[in-house]
Backbone as numpy.savetxt, mean C-alpha at the origin, in Angstrom:
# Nx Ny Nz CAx CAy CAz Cx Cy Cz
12.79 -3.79 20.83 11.74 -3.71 19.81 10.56 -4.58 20.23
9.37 -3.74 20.19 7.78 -4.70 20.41 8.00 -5.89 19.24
7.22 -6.54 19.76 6.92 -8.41 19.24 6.09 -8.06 18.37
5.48 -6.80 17.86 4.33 -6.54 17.03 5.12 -5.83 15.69
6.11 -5.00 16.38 7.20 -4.29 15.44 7.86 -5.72 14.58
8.40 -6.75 15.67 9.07 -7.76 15.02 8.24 -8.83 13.80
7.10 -8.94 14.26 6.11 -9.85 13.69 5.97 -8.95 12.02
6.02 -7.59 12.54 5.52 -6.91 10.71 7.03 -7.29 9.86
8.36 -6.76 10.60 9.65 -7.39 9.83 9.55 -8.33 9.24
9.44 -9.76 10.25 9.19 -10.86 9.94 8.42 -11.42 8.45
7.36 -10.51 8.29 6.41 -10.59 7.17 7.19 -9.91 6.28
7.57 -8.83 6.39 7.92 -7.72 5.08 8.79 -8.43 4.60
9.81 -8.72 5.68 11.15 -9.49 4.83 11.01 -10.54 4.14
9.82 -10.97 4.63 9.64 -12.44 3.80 9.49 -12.38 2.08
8.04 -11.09 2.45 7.75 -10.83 1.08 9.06 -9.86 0.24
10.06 -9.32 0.68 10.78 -8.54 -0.36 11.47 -9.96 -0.68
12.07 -10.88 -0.13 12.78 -12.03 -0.48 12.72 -12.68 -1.03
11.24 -12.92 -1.24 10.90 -14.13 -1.85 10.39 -13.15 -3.68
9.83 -12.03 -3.58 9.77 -11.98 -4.74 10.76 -11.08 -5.69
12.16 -10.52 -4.73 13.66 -9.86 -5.35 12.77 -8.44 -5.11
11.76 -7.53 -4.33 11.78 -6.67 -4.17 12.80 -4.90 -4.42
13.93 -5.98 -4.05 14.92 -4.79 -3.52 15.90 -5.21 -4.33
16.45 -4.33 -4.73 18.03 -4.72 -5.49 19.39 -3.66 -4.99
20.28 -3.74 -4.89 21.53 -3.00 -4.85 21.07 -1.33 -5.83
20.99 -0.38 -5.24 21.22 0.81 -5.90 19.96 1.30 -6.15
18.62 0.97 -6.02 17.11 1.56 -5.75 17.16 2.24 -5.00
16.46 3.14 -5.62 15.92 4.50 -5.09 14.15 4.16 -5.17
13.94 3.94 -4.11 12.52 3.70 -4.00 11.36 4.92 -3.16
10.20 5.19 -3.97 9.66 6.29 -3.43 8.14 5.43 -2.30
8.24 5.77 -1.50 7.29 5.20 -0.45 5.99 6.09 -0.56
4.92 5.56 -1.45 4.06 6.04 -0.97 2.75 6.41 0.15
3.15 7.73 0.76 2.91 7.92 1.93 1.03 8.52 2.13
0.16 8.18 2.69 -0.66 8.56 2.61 -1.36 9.17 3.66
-0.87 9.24 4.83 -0.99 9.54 5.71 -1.85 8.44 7.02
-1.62 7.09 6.18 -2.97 6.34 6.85 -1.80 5.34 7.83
-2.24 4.62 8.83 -1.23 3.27 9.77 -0.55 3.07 8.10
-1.43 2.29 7.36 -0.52 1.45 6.64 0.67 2.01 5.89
0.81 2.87 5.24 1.98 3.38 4.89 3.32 4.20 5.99
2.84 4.42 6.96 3.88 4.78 8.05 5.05 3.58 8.37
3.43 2.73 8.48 4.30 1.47 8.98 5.40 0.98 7.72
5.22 0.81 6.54 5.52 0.54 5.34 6.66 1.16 5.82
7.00 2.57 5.67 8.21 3.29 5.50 8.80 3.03 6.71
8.69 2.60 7.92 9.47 2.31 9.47 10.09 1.14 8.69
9.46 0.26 8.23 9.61 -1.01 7.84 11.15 -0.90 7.10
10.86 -0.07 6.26 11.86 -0.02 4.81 13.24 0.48 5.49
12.49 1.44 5.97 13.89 2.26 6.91 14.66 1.28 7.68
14.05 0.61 8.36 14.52 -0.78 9.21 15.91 -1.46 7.98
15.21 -1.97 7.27 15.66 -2.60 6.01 16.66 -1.95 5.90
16.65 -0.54 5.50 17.67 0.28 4.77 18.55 -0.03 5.18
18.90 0.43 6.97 19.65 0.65 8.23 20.27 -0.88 7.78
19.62 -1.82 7.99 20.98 -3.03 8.24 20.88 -4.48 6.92
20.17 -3.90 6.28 20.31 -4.96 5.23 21.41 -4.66 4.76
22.49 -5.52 4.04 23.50 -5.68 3.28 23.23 -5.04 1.63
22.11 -5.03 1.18 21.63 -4.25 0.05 21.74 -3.01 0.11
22.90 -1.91 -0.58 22.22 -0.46 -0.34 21.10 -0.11 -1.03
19.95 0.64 -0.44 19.10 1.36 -1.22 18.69 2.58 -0.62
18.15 3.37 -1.33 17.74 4.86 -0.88 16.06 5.11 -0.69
15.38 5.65 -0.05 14.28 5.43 0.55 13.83 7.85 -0.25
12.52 7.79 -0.72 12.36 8.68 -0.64 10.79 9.04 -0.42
9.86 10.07 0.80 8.71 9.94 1.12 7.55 10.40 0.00
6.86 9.70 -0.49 5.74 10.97 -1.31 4.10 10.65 -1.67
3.70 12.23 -1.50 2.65 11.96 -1.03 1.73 12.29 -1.92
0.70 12.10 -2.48 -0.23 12.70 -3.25 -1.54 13.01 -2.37
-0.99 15.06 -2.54 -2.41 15.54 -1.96 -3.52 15.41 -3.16
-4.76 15.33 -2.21 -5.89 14.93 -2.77 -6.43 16.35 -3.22
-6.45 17.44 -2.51 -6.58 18.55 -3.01 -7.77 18.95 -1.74
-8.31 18.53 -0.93 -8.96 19.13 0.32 -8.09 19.52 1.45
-7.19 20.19 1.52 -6.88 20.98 2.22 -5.98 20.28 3.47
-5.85 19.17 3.34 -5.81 18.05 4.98 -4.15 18.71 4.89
-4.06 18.46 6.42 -2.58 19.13 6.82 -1.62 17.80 6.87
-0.74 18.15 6.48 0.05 16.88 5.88 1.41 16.61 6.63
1.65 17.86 7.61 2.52 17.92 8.32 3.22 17.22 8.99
2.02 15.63 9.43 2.26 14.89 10.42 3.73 13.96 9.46
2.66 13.87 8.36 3.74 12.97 7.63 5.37 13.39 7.26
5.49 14.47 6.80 6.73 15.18 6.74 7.51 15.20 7.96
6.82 15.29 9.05 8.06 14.80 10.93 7.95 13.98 11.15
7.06 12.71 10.49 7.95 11.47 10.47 8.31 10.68 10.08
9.29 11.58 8.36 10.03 11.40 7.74 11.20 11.90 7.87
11.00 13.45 9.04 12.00 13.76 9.35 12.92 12.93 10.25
11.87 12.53 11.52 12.43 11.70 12.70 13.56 10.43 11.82
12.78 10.05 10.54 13.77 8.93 10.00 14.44 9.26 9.47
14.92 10.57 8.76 16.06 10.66 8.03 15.86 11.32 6.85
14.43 10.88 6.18 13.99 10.55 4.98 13.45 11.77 4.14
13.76 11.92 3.38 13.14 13.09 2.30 11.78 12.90 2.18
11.13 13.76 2.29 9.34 14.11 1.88 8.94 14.96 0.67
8.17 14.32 -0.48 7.77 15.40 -1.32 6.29 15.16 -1.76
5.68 16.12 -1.64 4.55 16.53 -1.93 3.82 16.62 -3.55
3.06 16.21 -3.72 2.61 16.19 -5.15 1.19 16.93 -5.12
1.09 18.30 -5.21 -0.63 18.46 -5.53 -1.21 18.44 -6.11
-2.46 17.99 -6.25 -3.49 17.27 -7.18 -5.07 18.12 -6.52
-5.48 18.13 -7.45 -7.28 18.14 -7.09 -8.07 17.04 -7.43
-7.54 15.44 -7.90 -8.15 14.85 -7.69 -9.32 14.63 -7.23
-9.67 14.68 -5.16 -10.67 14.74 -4.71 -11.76 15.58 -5.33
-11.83 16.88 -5.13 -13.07 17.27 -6.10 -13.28 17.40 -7.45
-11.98 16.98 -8.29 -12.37 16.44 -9.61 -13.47 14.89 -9.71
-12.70 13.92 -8.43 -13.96 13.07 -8.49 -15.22 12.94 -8.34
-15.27 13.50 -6.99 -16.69 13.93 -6.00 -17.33 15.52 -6.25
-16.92 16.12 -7.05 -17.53 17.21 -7.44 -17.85 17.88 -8.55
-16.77 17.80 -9.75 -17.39 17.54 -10.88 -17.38 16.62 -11.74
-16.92 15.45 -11.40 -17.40 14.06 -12.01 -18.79 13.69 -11.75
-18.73 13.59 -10.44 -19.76 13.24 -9.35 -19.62 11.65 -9.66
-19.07 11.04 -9.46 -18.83 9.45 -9.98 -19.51 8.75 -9.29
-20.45 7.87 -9.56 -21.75 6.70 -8.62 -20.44 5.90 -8.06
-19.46 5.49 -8.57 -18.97 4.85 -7.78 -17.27 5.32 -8.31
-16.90 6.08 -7.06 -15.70 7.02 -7.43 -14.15 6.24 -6.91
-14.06 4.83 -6.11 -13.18 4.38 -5.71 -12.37 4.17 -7.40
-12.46 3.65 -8.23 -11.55 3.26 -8.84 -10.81 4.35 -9.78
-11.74 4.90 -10.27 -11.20 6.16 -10.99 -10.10 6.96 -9.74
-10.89 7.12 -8.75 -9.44 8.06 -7.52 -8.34 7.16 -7.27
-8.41 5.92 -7.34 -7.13 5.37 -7.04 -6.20 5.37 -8.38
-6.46 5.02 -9.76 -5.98 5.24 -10.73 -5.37 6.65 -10.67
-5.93 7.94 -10.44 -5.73 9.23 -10.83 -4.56 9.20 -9.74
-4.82 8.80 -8.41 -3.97 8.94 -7.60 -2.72 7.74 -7.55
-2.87 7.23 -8.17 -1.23 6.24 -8.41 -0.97 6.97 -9.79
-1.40 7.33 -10.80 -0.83 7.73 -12.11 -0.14 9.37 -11.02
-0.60 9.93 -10.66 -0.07 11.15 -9.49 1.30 10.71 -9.21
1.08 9.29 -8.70 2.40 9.10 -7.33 3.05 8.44 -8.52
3.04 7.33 -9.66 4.42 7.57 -10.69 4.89 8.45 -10.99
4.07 9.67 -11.75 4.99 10.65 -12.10 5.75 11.25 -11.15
5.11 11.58 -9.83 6.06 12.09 -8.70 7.29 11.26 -8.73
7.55 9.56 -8.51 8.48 9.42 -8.42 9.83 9.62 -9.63
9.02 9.33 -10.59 9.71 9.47 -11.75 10.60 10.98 -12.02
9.86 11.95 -11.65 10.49 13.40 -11.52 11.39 13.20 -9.98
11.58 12.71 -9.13 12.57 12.19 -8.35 13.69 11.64 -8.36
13.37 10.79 -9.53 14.39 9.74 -10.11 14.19 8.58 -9.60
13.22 7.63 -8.95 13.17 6.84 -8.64 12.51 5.79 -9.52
13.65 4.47 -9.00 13.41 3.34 -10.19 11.86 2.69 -9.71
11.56 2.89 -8.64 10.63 1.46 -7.34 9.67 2.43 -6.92
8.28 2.02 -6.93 7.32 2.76 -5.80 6.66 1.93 -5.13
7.05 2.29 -3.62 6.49 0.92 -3.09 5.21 1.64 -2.26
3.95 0.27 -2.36 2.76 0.63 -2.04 2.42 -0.20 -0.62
1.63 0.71 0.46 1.63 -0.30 1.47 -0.13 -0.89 1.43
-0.17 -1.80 0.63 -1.22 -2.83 0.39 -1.09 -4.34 1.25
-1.54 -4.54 1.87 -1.63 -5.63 2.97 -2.40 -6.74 2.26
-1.92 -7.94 3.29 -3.57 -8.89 2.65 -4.92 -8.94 2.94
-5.07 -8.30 3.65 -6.42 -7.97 3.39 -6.78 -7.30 2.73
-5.82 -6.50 2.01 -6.15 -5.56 0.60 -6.21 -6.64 -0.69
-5.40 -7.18 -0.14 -5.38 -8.43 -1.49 -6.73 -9.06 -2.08
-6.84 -10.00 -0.75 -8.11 -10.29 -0.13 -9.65 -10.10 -0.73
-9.83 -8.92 -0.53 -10.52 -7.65 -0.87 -10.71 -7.56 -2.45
-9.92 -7.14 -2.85 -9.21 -7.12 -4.28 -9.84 -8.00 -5.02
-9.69 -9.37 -4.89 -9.66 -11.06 -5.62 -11.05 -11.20 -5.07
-11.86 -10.68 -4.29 -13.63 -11.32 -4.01 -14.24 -10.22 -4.58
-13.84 -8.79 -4.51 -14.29 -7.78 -5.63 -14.62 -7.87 -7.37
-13.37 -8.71 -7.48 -12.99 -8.78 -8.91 -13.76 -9.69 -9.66
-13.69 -11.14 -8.35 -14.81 -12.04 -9.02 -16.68 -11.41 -8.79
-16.93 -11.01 -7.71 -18.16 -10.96 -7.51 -18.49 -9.59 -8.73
-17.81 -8.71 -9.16 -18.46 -7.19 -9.71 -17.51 -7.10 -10.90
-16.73 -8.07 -11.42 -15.88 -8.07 -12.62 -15.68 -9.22 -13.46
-16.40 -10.92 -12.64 -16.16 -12.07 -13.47 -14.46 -12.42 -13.74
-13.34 -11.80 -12.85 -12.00 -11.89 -13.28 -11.80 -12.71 -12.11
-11.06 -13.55 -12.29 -10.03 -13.97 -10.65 -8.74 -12.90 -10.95
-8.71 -12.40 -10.31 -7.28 -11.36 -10.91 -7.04 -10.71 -9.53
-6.06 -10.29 -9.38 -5.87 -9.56 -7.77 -4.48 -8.69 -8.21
-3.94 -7.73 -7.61 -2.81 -7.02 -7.72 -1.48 -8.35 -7.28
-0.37 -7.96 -8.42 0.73 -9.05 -7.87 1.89 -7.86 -6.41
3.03 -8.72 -5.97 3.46 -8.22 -5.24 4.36 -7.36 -5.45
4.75 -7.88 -6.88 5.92 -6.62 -7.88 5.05 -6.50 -9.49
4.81 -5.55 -9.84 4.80 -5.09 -11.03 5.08 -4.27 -11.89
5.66 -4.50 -12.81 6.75 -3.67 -13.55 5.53 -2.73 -14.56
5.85 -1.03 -14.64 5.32 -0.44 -15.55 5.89 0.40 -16.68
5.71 -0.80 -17.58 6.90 0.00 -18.68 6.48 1.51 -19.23
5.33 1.61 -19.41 5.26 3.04 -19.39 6.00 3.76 -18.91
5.83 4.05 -17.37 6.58 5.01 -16.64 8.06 4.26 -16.19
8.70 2.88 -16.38 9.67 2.07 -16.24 9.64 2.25 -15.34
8.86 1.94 -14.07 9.24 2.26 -12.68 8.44 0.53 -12.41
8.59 0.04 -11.02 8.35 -0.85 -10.51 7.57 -0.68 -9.28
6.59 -1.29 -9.22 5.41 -1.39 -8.22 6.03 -2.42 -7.44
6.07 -2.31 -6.35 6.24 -3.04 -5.32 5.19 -3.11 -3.77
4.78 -4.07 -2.85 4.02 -4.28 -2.06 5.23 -5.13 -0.72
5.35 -4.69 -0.41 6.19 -5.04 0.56 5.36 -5.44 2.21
4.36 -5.08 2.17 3.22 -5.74 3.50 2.14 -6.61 3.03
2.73 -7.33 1.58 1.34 -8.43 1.10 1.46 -9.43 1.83
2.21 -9.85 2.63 2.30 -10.80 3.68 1.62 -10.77 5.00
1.39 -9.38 5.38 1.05 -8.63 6.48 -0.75 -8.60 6.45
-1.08 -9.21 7.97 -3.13 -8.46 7.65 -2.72 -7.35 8.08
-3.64 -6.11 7.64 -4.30 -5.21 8.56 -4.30 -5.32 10.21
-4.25 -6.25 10.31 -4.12 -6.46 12.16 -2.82 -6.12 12.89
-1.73 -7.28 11.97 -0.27 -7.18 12.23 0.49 -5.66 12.27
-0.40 -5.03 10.63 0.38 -3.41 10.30 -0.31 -2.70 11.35
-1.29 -2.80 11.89 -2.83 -1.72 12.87 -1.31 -1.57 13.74
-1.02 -3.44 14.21 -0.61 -3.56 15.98 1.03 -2.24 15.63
1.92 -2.82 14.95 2.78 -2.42 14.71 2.72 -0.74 14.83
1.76 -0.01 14.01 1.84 1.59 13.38 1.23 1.82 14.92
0.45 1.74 15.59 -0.03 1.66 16.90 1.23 1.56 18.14
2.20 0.31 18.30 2.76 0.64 18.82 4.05 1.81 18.46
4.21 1.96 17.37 5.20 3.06 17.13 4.88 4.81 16.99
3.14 4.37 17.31 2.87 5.99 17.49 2.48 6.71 16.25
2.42 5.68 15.17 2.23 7.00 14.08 1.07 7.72 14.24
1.28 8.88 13.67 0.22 9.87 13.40 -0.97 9.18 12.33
-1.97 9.57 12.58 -2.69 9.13 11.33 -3.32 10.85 10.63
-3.41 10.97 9.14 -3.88 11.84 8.93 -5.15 11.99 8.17
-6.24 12.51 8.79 -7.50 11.90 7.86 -7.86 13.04 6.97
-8.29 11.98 5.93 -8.26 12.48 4.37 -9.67 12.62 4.19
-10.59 12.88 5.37 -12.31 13.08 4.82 -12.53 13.08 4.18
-12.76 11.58 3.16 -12.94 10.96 1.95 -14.71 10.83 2.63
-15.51 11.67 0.98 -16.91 11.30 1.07 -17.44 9.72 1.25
-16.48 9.07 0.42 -17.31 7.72 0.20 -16.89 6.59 1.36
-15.96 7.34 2.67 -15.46 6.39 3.37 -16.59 6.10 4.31
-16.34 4.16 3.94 -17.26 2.94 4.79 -18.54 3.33 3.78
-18.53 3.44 2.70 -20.11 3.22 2.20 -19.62 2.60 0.60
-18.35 2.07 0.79 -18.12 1.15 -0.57 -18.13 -0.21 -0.65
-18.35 -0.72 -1.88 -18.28 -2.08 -1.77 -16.94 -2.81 -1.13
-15.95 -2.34 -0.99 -14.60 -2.66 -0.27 -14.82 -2.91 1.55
-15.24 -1.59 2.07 -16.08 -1.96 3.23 -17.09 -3.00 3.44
-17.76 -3.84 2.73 -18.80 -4.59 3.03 -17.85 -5.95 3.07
-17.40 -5.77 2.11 -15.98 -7.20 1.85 -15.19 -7.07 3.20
-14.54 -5.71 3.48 -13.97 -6.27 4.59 -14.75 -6.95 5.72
-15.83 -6.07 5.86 -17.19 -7.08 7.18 -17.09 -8.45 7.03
-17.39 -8.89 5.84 -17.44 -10.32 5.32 -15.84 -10.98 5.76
-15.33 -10.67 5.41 -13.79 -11.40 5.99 -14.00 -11.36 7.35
-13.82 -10.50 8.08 -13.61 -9.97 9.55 -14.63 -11.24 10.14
-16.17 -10.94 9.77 -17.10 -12.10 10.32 -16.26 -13.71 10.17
-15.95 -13.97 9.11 -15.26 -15.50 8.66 -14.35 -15.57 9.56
-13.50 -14.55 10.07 -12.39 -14.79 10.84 -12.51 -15.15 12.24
-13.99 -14.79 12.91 -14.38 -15.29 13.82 -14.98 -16.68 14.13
-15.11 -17.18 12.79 -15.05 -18.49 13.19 -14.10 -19.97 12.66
-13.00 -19.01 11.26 -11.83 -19.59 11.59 -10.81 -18.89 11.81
-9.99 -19.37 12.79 -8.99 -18.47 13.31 -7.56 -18.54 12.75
-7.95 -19.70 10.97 -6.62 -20.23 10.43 -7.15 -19.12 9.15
-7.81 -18.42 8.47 -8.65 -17.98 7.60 -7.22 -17.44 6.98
-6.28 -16.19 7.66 -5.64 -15.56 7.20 -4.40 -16.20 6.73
-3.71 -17.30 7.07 -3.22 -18.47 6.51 -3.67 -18.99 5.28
-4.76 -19.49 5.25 -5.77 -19.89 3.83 -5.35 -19.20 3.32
-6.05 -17.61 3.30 -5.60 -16.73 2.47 -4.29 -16.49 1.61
-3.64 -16.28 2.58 -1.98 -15.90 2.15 -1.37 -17.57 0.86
-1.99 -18.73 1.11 -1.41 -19.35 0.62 -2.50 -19.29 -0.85
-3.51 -19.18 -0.87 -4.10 -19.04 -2.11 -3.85 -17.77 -2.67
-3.23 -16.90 -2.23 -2.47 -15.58 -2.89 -1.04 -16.45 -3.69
-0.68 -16.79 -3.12 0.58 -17.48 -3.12 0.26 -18.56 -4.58
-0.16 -19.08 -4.47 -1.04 -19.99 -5.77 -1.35 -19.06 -7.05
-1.90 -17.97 -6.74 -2.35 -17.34 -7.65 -1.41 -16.39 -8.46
-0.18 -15.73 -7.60 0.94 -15.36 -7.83 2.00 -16.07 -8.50
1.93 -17.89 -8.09 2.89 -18.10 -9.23 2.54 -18.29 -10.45
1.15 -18.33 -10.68 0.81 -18.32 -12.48 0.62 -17.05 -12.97
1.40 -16.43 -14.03 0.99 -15.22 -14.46 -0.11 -14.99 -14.87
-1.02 -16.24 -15.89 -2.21 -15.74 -16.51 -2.96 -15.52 -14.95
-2.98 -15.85 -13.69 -4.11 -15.53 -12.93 -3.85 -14.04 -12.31
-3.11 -13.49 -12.92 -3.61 -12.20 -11.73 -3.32 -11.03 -13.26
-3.38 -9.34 -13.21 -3.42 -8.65 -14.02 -3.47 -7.05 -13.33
-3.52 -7.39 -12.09 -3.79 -5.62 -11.67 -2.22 -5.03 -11.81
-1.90 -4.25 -11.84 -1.11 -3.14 -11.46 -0.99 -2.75 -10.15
């Protein structure tokens, strides 16, 4: 196994451990999006599955956006692992970008498209949906929230939704973007692109620039980070996303 494969374990396991992620008898649905980060997510889990002492059941799913993108890649390599794939279709995408027309369409599509991927799992039977959100999604998240919302608030690493009684889980909040890139890179995943109108012209893109620049001139930045996540995670009143 690559040192890049080992380094993402290293992280994942940390984070299912430390916050009880996983329990004996979950059926957890991986949401798959076709992007590095969720491939890697599900290699990850699968890893887990294979030799952790916990049984749990792993199931793939995807919420089409409704443009047509071929999704195929993702379904063979769920096959290569073992793993069940199910498909959820949605028109989302041009409900947002075409007759919404939304000035700023990121939040409404991610809502529409996680309320998508509960019910999918829920018609599955699954108790867990795990999301592959990194820290630099975190990151991202918590300088968004304060600069364009006045909240310190950021997504936690488990969150329970009694609505749908299913459990949100983040199993690469330990992980940058760099660690999951190196990892999904060396294992080959496919990437499948979702020719999203608003991609690199959101405020999320400018935030990431802004990190990326800081990181060039400290090279401890992503450390900082992770431990002021860590701070912010053990008080409940500071965080609130879903």
């Amino acid at each position: 196994m690559d040192r890049r494969q080992r380094n993402l374990l290293r992280r994942t396991g940390a984070a299912i451990a430390d916050h009880d992620m996983i329990a004996r008898g979950d059926r957890i649905a991986v949401g798959l999006s076709g992007g590095k980060d969720s491939f890697a997510l599900l290699w990850a889990l699968d890893h887990f599955r294979r030799v952790a002492p916990v049984e749990f059941s792993l199931v793939g799913a995807t919420v089409s956006m409704g443009w047509g993108a071929d999704l195929s890649p993702i379904a063979s390599f769920c096959a290569d692992l073992g793993v069940e794939h199910h498909i959820e279709d949605t028109s989302i995408g041009p409900i947002v970008f075409d007759s919404r027309r939304e000035q700023n369409p990121c939040s409404l599509c991610s809502n529409m498209r996680r309320g998508a991927l509960l019910a999918l799992a829920a018609r599955l039977g699954c108790n867990k949906v795990a999301l592959a959100h990194h820290l630099d999604d975190a990151a991202e998240t918590l300088i968004m929230n304060i600069m364009f919302s006045g909240r310190v608030t950021v997504f936690r690493p488990v969150t329970y939704m009694s609505r749908r009684r299913v459990a949100v889980i983040r199993p690469l909040v330990y992980c940058t973007e760099s660690t999951v890139s190196a990892a999904a890179h060396q294992l080959g995943a496919p990437i499948v692109p979702q020719d999203c109108p608003a991609s690199g012209r959101t405020y999320r893109s400018s935030i990431k620039g802004f990190i990326s620049s800081l990181r060039e001139k400290n090279p401890r930045i992503d450390e900082s980070i992770l431990a002021s996540m860590k701070q912010l995670w053990a008080h409940p009143g500071g965080t609130g996303r879903p």
